[in-house]
C-alpha positions, 0 to 999 in steps of 0.5 A: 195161391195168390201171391208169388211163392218165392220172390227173387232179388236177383237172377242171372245167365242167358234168356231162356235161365230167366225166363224159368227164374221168373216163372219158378217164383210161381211154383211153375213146374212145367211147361207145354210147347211145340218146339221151335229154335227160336225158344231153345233157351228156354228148353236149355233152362227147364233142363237144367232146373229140371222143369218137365217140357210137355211137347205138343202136335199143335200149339192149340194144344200147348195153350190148353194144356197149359190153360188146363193147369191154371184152372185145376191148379189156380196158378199160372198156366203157362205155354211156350211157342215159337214165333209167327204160326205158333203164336197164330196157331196158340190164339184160340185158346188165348181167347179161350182164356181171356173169356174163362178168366184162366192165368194162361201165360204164353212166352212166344219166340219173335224175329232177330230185333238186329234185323228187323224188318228184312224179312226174317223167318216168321217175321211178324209183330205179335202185340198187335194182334194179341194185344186184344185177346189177353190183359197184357203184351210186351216184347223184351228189347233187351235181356235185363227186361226178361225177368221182369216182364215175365214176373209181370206176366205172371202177376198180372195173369193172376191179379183180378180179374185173371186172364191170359198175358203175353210176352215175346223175345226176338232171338238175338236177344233170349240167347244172350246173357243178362242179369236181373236185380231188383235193385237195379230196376229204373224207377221208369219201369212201372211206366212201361208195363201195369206192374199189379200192386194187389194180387186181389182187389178191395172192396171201395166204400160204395161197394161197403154200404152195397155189401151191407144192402145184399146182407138184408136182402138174403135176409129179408127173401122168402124165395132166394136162389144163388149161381155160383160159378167158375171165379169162385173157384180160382178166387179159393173161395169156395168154402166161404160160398158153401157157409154161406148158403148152408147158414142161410140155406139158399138153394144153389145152382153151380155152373162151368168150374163152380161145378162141385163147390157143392157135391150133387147130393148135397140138398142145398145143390140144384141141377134140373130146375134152373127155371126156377129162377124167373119165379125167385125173389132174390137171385144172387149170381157170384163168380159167372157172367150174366151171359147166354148161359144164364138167361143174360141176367133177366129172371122173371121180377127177381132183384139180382145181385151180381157179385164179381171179383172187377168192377170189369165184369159188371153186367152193363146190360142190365139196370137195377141189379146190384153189383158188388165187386172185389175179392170174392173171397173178402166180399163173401166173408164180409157178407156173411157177417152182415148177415149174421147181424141182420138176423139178430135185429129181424124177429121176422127174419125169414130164416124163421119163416113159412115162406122160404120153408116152403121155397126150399121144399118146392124146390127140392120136390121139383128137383127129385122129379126131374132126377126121376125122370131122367131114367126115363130118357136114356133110350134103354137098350135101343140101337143107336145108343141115346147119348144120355145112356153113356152119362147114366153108365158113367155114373156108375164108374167114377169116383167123387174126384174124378176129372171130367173134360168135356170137348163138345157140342150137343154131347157135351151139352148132354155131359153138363146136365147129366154129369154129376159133380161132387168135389170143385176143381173136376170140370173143365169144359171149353167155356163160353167161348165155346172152342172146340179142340179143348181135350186132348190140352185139357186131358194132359194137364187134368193127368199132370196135376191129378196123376192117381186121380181117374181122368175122363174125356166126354168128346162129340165126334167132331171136337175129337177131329180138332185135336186127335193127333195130340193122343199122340202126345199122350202115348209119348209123354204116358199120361193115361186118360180114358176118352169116350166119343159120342159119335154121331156121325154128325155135327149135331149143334148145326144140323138139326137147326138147320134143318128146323130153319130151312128144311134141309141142311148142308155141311153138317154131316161127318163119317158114319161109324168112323173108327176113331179107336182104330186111330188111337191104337194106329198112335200107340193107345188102344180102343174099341168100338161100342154099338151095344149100350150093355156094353159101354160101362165094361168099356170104360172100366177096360180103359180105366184098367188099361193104363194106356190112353184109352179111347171107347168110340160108343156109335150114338143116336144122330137123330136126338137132339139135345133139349136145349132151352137157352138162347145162345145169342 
């Protein structure tokens, strides 16, 4: 979805009924809150247009829940919070949003403007404050300003590149009456806010004539690799990226939501051989920063593309690459026409060529012993259980579009190599941000916008303790999700580290054996505890079948460690 499904003229009634005007434009069907009276109107307007209110434990989890719903959904997300500690409360996943380029919009209540500066309950200016985590922040003076600057929100959310925007409304002001016509709106309008005038940027003539250097490029390679990630995916641009390495048969490795845009047994999808890349020629990255997770750019003597849907998200710390940016969607078609006439004048395309035979063929035999090896790791029947164990029953028990959640550090790391993923838009992890506290928001929103789909969460102890109360909210609200915890007993991504640097470590040690289960059921789910690896897929098949939500508390092995080969900074 790239534009508003149905654009209004006119709007009238108090705050709240503008408000839920504004964000029905978007086909918003729900939102997620922790109740405040400051935003009551807005409560009075979904109840009155029949608009689900999902209500939270913490504003955490409303700002992921809703952060949730953009990504699965690719249309606005959007949370609703009170003022002062709800919006500091909501910042993290706010954050979270800005780095996942997620249409999070997040509609906080604020102090009477009347009384300004008296010291009102939660009296505080938000914009300040938010104002560097999200694209935009307004306060409406007045209720003729609701409607629009939450039209705007939305828009600006979803124009490229998307990420989190912000409004907030003082009480005296949401509880009055007003009216909105587009008519009416005073051409001073556009001064005040960035009104988005195209959802999805075009391509400039430079980036033409880059678009026209990149076609030769995947051409001419006799050893090309493509990374596709998570902007692929909320650009709808899925299917024109799977033409386009299936036409030029370029192996691909997909990351964070790109996850799926080519199943895991397709022959051109590649999960265990990411060191690969520094031998490549060509390395085409669409759709995911060059960051951390992908070696901050630097493959060997590989020329790089970087394809980008704003000029943005170029990679500034790098020389020599390529960047195209623009509508992913738009520059993938394009490219794959170029190439197409590239390869009528190449007699020596290398489509037709040993080398890349070769390439692909490597590839593909380096990949096959690495997937063989993984049967070797698992830890077999040894107690503790090795995490990798619960990836392997796992495998085994979801279906090709399940939803997996991943909230975490080490397990989580272990759940990204050793999940296999088949169709896009059924990962959600918490991103390079990296905030812990993403699955309990994450898991409500897979349940809403997926109800007959299985929905699983894979939790590291320690993420688990960020957001448990909200299972809660899940036994309130019946939505059923089985959630696995790999407890350790530690957290893993700070123990062993220390440990290597110093010898020792501190703060780094949890509750061994704690019986999260026994809280899930204490909340109105149920659970049990694993100790026994034979005994983790009847677990999950229980919780599956269970139709509550479902916690399986599987006691892992504190002393492995995950390989991990990344530099993190």
């Amino acid at each position: 979805m790239n534009i508003p499904t149905n654009s209004l003229d006119y709007a009238e009634g108090h705050g709240g009924q503008l408000v839920v005007s504004a964000l029905q434009q978007w086909g918003v069907n729900e939102i997620f809150t922790l109740s405040g009276g400051h935003v009551f109107p807005i409560y009075d307007a979904c109840v009155k247009s029949h608009l689900p209110i999902y209500d939270v434990r913490h504003e955490q989890s409303a700002a992921f829940g809703a952060e949730g719903i953009a990504k699965l959904l690719r249309r606005p997300g959007v949370c609703v919070v009170t003022a002062g500690p709800g919006v500091t409360n909501s910042m993290s996943a706010i954050a979270s949003a800005q780095f996942n380029g997620s249409p999070l919009v997040v509609i906080a209540g604020r102090s009477p403007q009347a009384r300004w500066g008296q010291g009102s309950l939660q009296e505080i200016d938000h914009i300040p404050f938010i104002s560097p985590i999200t694209k935009s922040a307004y306060t409406a003076t007045n209720t003729s300003e609701i409607f629009p600057l939450v039209e705007n929100a939305c828009n600006e959310a979803m124009a490229v590149h998307r990420g989190p925007t912000f409004v907030d409304i003082p009480i005296d002001v949401i509880y009055s009456n007003g009216i909105f016509s587009r008519s009416q709106i005073p051409e001073s309008w556009g001064e005040k806010v960035n009104v988005s005038q195209s959802i999805n940027a075009e391509q400039d003539q430079t980036a033409i004539r880059s678009i026209e250097e990149v076609a030769r490029l995947i051409v001419s390679s006799r050893k090309p690799l493509l990374v596709a990630g998570g902007d692929v995916w909320m650009g709808s641009a899925e299917d024109q990226l799977k033409v386009l390495v299936e036409r030029f048969q370029i192996p691909t490795f997909l990351n964070g939501q790109g996850r799926g845009i080519l199943s895991f047994d397709h022959p051109l999808c590649l999960t265990r051989t990411r060191s690969m890349l520094a031998q490549a020629e060509l390395v085409v990255v669409v759709g995911t920063p060059l960051d951390f997770r992908l070696s901050f750019g630097r493959f060997g003597d590989a020329q790089v593309v970087h394809i980008v849907d704003h000029y943005s998200r170029k990679a500034n710390h790098l020389e020599n690459v390529i960047t195209l940016h623009g509508d992913i969607k738009t520059t993938l078609i394009q490219l794959l026409e170029d190439a197409e006439r590239y390869v009528a004048s190449f007699a020596n395309s290398s489509l037709a060529h040993k080398d890349r035979q070769d390439w692909a063929t490597e590839l593909r035999e380096l990949e096959s012993k690495e997937l063989e090896s993984d049967s070797e790791i698992d830890g077999g029947g040894t107690i503790p259980i090795h995490p990798v164990r619960i990836f392997r029953e796992l495998a085994g028990i979801l279906d090709r579009d399940a939803i997996v959640v991943g909230d975490g550090g080490d397990f989580v790391s272990f759940a990204g190599k050793y999940v296999r993923s088949y169709e896009p838009g059924c990962w959600l992890d918490p991103g390079p941000y990296g905030c812990l506290g993403t699955s309990m928001g994450y898991l409500m929103a897979a349940r809403i916008a997926h109800p007959t789909r299985q929905v699983v969460g894979v939790i590291g102890d320690g993420a688990f303790g960020f957001s448990a109360m909200d299972v809660d909210s899940l036994v309130r609200l019946k939505l059923p999700v089985v959630m696995v915890v790999g407890n350790n007993g530690i957290w893993g991504l700070e123990k062993h580290p220390m440990k290597a640097l110093y010898g020792y470590d501190v703060a780094a040690d949890l509750q061994s054996e704690c019986r999260y289960d026994q809280i899930i059921t204490a909340l109105g789910g149920a659970g049990e505890i694993v100790r026994d690896p034979n005994m983790i897929g009847e677990a999950i098949t229980r919780g599956f079948d269970s139709g509550v939500p479902y916690l399986v508390n599987v006691i892992t092995d504190p002393n492995i460690v995950y390989p991990r080969s990344s530099n993190l900074a």
